[in-house]
C-alpha positions as CSV (number, residue, x, y, z in Angstrom):
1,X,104.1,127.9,82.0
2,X,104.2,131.1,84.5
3,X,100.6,132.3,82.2
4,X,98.8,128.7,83.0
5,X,100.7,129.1,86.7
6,X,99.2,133.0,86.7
7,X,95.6,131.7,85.1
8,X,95.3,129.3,88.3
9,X,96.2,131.6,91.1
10,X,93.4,134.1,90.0
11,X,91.1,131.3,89.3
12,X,91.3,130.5,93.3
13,X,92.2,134.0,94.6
14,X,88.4,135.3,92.4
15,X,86.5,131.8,93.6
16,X,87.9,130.4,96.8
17,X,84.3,129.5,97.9
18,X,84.3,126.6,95.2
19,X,87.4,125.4,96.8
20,X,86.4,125.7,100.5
21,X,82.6,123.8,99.4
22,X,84.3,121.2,97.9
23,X,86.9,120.5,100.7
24,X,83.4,120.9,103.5
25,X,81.5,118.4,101.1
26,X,84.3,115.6,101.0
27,X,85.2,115.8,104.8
28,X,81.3,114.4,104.9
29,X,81.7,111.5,102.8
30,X,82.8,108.2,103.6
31,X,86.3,107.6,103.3
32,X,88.2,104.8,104.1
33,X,90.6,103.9,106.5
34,X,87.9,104.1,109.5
35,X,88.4,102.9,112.9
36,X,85.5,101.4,114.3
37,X,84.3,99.8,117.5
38,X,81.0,97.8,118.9
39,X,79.1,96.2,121.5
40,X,76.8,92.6,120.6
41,X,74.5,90.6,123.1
42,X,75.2,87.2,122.3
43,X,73.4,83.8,122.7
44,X,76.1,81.0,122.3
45,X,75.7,77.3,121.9
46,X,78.7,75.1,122.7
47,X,78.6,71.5,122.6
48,X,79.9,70.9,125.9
49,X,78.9,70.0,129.4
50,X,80.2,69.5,132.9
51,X,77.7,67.6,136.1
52,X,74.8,68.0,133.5
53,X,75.5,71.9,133.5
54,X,75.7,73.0,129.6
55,X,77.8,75.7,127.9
56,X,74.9,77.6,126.6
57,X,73.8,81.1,127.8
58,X,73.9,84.6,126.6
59,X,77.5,87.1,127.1
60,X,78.7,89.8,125.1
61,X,81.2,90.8,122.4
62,X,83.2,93.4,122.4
63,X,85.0,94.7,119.3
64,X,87.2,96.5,117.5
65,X,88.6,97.0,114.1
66,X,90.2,99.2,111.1
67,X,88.1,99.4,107.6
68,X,90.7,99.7,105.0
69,X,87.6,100.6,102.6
70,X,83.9,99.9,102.0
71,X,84.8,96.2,101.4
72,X,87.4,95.0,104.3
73,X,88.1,95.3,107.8
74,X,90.1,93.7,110.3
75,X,88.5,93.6,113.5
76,X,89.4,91.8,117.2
77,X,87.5,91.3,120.1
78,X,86.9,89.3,123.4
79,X,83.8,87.6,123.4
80,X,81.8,86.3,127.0
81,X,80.5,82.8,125.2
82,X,78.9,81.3,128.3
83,X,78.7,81.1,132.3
84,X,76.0,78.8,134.1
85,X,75.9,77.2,137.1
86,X,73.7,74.5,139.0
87,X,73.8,71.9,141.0
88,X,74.8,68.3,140.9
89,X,72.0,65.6,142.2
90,X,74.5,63.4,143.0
91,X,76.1,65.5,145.3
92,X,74.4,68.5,145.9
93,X,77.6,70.8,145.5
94,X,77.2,74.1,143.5
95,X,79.2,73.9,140.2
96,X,80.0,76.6,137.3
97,X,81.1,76.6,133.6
98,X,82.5,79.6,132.1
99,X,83.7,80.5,128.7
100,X,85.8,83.4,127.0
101,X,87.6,84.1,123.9
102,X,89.7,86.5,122.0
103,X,89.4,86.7,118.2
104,X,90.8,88.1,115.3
105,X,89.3,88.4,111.8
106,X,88.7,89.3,108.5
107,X,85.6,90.7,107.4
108,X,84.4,91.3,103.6
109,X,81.5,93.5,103.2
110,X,78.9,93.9,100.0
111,X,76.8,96.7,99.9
112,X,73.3,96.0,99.0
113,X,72.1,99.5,99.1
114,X,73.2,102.9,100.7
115,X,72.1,101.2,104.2
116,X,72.2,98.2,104.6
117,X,74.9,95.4,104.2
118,X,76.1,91.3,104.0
119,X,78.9,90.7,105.3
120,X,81.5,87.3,105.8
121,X,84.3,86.4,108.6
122,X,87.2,84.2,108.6
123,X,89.6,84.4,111.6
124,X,90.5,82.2,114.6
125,X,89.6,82.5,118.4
126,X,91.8,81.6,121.2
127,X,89.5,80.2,123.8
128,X,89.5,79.2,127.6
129,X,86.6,77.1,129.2
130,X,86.6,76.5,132.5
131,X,84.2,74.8,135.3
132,X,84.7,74.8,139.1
133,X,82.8,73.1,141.8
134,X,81.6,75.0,144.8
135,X,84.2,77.8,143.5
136,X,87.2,75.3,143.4
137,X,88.3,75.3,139.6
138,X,88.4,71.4,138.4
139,X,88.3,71.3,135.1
140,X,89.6,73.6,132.3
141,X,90.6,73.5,128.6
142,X,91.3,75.8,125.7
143,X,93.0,76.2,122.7
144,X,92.8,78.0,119.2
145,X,90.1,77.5,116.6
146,X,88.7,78.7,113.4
147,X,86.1,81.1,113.6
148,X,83.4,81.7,110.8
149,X,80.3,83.8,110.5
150,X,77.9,85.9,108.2
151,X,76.0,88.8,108.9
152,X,74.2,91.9,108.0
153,X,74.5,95.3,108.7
154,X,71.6,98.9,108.4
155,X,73.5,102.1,108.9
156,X,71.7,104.6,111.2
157,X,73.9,107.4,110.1
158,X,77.1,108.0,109.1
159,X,78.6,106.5,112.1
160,X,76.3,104.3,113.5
161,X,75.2,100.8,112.6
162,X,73.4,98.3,114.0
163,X,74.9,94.9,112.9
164,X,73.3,91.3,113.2
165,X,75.5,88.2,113.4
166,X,75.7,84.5,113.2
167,X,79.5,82.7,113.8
168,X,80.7,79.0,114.5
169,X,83.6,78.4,116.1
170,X,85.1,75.0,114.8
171,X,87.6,72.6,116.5
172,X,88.2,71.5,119.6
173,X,85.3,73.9,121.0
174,X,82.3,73.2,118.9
175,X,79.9,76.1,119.3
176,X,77.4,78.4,117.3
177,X,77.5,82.2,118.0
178,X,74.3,84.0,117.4
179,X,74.6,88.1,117.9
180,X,72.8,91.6,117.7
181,X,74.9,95.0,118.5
182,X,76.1,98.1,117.1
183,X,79.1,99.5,116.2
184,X,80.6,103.2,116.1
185,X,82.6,104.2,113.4
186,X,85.6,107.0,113.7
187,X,84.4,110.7,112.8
């Protein structure tokens, strides 16, 4: 045992540059157990109304999230769905609708090549919708829904990607989710 011990000491003391190569080489690679976070424009879609003012517009997402490996990820994030405003013909006073939510999902990813990627959600979204006429909130509702979605992803570099979505949100707040960001993944 000390000769195989002995054999393996000199081994690294006469050729530590194979040791130090290979330890540069894998700090490189991917490895799971990446933090990651993004940015998306959105475009959202919500079936709702209030004084003929709809809950469609653009926002943003912002996000977050932990890739246990190359195939799941947790991620949250708060998402601007909508904010319009107009004005009623009836009675000429300015009114608002705004929408928010926070989220929290699971993604699974497939790897189609060395760049580029499908991906699924499943998660929920806590939501709060709000309108107010001439900045005097009158009507408001939220609650908790399922959230879904696809997407795809093309890797820049090692720790960029740029990442295309589309997501429902089911339930009591009916609306389609259509996104284009990037994300930035821990060194």
């Amino acid at each position: 045992m000390k000769a195989y011990s002995l054999i393996c000491l000199l081994s690294v003391i006469t050729n530590p540059t194979t040791l130090l190569a290979e330890d540069l080489f894998a700090a490189n690679e991917t490895s799971p157990g990446q933090f990651y976070a993004g940015f998306s424009l959105l475009k959202s879609d919500a079936e709702c109304s209030f004084q003929n003012i709809a809950c469609d517009s653009t926002g943003y997402k912002l996000a977050t999230g932990y890739k246990f490996n190359n195939s799941l990820a947790i991620e949250g994030g708060y998402y601007n769905l909508f904010s319009n405003d107009g004005v009623s013909a009836s009675t000429s006073e300015k009114s608002t609708v705004k929408g928010s939510g926070l989220a929290l999902s699971t993604i699974g990813s497939y790897a189609v090549d060395d760049k580029t990627s499908l991906s699924g959600r499943v998660g929920i979204m806590a939501w709060d919708a709000e309108a107010n006429t001439n900045g005097i909130p009158v009507n408001g509702m939220n609650g908790t829904d399922i959230l879904l979605g696809v997407g795809a992803g093309y890797k820049l570099n090692d720790h960029w990607q740029l990442r295309g979505e589309y997501e429902h949100v089911g339930g009591d707040l009916e609306a389609k989710i259509y996104s284009l960001g990037t994300t930035l993944s821990t060194l």
